[in-house]
N, C-alpha and C positions, 0 to 999 in steps of 0.2 A: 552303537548306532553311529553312522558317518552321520557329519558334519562339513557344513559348507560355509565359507568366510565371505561374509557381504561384508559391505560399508557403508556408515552411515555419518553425514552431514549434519553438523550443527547440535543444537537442542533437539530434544522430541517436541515433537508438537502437537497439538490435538487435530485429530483426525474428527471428517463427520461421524457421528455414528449412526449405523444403519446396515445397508451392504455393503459389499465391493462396487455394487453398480452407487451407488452412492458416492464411494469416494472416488472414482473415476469421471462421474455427472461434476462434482467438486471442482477436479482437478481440471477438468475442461473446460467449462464453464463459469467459475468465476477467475481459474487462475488463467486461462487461457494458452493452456497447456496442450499439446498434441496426444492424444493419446493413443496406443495401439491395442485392441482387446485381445487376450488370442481366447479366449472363451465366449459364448453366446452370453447374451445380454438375460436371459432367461437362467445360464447357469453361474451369472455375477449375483443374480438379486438373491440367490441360496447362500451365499457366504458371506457371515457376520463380519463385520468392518471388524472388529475387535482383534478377528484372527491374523490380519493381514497388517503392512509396512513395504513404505517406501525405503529402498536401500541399492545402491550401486555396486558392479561388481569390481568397479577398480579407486583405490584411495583415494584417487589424483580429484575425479569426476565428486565425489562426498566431501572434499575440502573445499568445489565450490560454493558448499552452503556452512563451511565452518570445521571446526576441527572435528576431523576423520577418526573415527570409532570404529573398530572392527566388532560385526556382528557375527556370530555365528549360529545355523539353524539345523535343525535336525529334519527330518521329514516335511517339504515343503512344493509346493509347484509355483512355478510363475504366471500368471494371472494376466497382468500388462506391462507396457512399458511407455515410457515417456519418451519426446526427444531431444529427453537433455544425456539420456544413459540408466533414468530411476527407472525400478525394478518395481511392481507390486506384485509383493511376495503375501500368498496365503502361509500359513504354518498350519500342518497337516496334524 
């Protein structure tokens, strides 16, 4: 199976739990974050928050929130983005 190298900032943190449309509502909403869907709001509330993470694809952009962790994921789509550079990645 390929694999693909994200990066991730900082500690993990807890996430809402619920959907994607959840943690995207989260991320706008209280953090006041931009966010860009590229899926329908009807095909975010089908995917469990559990599956999904915030992750950057370059080091540099993940050392803004702390020391930089290389992720790597197997079968995965990208869901949104932010506009700092974060990624929320489903895992497939």
């Amino acid at each position: 199976m390929k694999t693909t190298e994200y990066w991730r900032g900082g500690p993990e943190s807890a996430m809402p739990k619920g959907t994607a449309w959840d943690l995207i509502q989260y991320e706008s909403e209280e953090l006041g974050n931009d966010i860009g869907i590229l899926l329908t709001k009807e095909e975010l509330k089908k995917i469990n928050a559990l599956n999904c993470r915030w992750l950057t694809e370059s080091k540099k952009s993940a050392m803004e929130y702390g020391e930089a962790l290389s992720v790597r994921i197997g079968d995965h789509r990208i869901i949104a983005k932010d506009n700092y550079g974060g990624l929320l990645i489903e895992t497939l």
